[in-house]
RORODO-818729 format. One record per atom (N, C-alpha, C): residue in three letters; x, y, z. Coordinates in steps of 0.1 Angstrom, whole numbers, padded with zeros to 4 digits, always signed. Example, Ala and Ser with C-alpha at 12.3 -4.5 7.8 and 13.67 -1.06 7.14 Angstrom:
! residues 2
ALA+0132-0057+0078ALA+0123-0045+0078ALA+0132-0033+0078SER+0128-0022+0071SER+0137-0011+0071SER+0129+0000+0079
This chain:
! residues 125
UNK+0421+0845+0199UNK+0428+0835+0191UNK+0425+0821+0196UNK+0418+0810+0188UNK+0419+0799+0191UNK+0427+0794+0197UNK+0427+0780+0210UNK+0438+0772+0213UNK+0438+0759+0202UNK+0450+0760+0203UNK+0454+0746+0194UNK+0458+0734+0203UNK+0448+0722+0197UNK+0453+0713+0205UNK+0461+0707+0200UNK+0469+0697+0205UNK+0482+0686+0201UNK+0475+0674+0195UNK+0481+0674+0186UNK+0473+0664+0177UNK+0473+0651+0194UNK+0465+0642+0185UNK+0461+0621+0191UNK+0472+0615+0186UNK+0477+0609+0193UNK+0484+0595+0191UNK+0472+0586+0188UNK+0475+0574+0184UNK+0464+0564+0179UNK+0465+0551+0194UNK+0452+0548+0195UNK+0455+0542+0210UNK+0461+0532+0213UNK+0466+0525+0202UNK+0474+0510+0202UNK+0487+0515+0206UNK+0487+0529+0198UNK+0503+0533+0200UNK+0507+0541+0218UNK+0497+0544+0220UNK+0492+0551+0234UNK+0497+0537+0245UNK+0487+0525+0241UNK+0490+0516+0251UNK+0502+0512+0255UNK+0512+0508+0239UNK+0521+0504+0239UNK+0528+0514+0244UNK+0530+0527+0245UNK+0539+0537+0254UNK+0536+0536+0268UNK+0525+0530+0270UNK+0524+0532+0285UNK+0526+0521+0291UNK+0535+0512+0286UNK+0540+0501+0295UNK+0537+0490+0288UNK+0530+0486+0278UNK+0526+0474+0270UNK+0533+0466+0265UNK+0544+0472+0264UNK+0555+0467+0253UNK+0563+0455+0255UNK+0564+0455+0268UNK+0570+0444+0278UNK+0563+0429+0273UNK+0552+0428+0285UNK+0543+0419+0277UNK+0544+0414+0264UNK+0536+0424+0259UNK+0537+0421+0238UNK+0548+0412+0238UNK+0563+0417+0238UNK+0572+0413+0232UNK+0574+0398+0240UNK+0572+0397+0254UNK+0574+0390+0259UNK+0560+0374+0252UNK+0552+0375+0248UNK+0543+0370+0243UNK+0547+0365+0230UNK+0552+0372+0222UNK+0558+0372+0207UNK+0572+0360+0211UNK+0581+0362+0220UNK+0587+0351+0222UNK+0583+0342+0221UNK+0571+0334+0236UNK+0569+0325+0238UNK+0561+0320+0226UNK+0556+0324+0221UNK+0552+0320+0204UNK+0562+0315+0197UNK+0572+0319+0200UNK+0579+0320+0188UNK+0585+0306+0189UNK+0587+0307+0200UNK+0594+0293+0210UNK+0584+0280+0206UNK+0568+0287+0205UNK+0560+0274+0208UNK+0563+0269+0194UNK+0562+0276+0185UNK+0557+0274+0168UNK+0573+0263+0162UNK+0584+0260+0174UNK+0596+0252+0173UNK+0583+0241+0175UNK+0577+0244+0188UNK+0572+0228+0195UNK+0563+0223+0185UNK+0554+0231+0179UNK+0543+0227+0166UNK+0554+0216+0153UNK+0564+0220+0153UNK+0573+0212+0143UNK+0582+0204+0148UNK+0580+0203+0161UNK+0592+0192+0162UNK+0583+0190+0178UNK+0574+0179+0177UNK+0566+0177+0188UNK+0572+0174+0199UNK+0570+0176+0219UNK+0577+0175+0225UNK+0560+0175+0239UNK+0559+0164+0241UNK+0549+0163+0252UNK+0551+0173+0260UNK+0560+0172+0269UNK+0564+0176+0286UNK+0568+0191+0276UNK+0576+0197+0268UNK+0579+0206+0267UNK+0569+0217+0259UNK+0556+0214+0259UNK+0545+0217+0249UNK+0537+0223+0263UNK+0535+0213+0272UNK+0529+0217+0285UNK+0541+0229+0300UNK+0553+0224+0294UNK+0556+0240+0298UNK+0558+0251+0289UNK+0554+0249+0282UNK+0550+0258+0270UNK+0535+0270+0274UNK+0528+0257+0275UNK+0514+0263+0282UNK+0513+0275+0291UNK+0521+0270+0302UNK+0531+0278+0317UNK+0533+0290+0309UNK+0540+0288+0304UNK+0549+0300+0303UNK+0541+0311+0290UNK+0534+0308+0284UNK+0522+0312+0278UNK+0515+0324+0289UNK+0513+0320+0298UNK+0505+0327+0307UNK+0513+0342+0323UNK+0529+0341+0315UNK+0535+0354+0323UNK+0533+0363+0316UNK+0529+0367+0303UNK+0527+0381+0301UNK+0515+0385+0307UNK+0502+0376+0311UNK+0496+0383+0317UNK+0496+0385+0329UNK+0508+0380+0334UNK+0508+0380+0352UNK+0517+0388+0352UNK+0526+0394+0345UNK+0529+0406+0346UNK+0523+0421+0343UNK+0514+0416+0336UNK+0499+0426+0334UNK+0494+0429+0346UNK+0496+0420+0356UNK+0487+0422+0364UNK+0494+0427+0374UNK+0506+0423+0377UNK+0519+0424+0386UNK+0517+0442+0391UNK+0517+0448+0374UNK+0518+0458+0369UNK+0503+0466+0376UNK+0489+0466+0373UNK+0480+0468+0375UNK+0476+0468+0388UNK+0487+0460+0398UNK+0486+0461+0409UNK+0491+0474+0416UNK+0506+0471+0413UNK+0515+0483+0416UNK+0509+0495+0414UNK+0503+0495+0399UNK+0490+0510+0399UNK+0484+0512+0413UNK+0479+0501+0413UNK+0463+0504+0426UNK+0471+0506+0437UNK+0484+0500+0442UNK+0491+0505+0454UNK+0496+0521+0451UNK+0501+0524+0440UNK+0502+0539+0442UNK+0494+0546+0440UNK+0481+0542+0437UNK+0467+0552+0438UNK+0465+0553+0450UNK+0470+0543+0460UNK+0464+0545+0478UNK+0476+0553+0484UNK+0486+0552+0476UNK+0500+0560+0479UNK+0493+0577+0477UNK+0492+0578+0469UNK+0484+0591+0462UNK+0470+0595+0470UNK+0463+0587+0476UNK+0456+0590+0484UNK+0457+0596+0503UNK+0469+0592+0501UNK+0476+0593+0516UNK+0485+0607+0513UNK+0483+0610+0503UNK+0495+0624+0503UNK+0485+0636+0509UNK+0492+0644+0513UNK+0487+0655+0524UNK+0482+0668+0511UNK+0489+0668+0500UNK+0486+0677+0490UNK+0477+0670+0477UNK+0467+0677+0470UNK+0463+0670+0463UNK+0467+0665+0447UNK+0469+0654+0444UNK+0475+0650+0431UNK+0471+0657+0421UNK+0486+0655+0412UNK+0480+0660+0392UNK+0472+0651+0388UNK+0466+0658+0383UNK+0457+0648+0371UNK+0463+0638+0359UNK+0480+0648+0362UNK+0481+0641+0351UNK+0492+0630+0356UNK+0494+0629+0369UNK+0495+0618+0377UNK+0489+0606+0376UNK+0476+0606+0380UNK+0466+0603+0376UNK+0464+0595+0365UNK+0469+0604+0353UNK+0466+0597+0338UNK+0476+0589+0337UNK+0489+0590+0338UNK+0505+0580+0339UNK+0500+0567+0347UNK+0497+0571+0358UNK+0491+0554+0364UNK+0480+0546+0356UNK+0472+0554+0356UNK+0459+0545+0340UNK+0466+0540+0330UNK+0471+0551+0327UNK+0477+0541+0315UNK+0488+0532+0316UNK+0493+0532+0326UNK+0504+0521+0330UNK+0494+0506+0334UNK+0485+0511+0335UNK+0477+0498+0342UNK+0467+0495+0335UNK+0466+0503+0320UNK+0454+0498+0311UNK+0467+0492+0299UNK+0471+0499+0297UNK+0485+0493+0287UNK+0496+0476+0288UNK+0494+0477+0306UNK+0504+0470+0304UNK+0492+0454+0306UNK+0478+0458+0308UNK+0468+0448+0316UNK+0462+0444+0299UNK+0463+0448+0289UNK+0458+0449+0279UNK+0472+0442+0270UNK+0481+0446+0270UNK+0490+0441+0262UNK+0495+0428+0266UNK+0495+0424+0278UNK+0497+0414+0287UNK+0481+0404+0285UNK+0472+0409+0280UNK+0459+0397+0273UNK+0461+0393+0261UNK+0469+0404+0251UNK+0470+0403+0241UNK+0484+0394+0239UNK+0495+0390+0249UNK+0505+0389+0248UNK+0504+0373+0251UNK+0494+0369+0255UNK+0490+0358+0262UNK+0482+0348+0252UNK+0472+0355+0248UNK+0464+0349+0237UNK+0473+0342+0223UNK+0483+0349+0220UNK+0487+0343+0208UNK+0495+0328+0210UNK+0503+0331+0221UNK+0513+0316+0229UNK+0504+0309+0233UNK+0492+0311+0241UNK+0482+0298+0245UNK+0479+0294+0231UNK+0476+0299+0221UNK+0468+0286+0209UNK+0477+0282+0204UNK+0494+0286+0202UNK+0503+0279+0199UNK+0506+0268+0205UNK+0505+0272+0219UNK+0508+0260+0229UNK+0496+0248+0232UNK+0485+0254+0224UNK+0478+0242+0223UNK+0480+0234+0212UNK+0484+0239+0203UNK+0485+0231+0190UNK+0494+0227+0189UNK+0505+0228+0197UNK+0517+0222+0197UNK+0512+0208+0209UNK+0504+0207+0216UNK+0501+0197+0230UNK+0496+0193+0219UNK+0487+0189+0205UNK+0477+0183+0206UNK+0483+0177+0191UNK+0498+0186+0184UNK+0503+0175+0178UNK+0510+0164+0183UNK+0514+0170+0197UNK+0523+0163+0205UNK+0515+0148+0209UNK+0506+0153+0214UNK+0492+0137+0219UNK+0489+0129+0202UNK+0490+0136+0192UNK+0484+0126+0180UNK+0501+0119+0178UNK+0511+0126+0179UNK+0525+0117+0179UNK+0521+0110+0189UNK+0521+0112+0201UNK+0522+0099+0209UNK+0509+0085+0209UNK+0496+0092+0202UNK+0487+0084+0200UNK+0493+0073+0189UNK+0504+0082+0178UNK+0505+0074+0162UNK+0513+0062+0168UNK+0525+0064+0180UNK+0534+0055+0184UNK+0530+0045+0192
């Protein structure tokens, strides 16, 4: 009798289970926040706009770290690891290092276009 395998998840939805989600949403804020600054221009608050643009991937990384310390955690163990140990830390640290680029990218061009209506207001005055 054939084995049946378990169907695929699709890998966007894979990432996002493995820790991604944080990020993302955390990125989707700061957008959300910037796309106020695009309409109602604000110098100084455009450029911490920028700032804060850039924690979802430092929590990507935060994250990607913590992986690579329990990979040496796991290397120090006296019995040998699951595999599928193994696989839970990758994807914790491909998921959350990916969603945390993706999380980032959309609030930085907000937050530049909000700095650069912000500079043509202050250029018009």
């Amino acid at each position: 009798m054939p084995e049946v395998e378990p169907p695929q998840i699709p890998t966007i939805i894979w990432l996002l289970q493995s820790g991604g989600l944080a990020p993302l949403a955390m990125g989707f804020v700061v957008a959300v926040l910037g796309i106020f600054f695009v309409i109602r221009p604000n110098h100084t608050a455009s450029m911490i706009l920028a700032f804060l643009s850039l924690l979802p991937a430092v929590f990507g990384l935060v994250a990607v770290y913590s992986a690579a310390t329990a990979y040496g955690d796991m290397a120090k163990l006296p019995t040998m690891p699951k595999p599928s140990e193994f696989a839970t830390l990758t994807g914790q640290a491909m998921g959350s290092s990916f969603c945390g680029l993706l999380g980032t990218i959309l609030p930085i061009f907000v937050a530049i276009l909000a700095m650069s209506r912000s500079s043509k207001r202050a250029n018009n005055s």
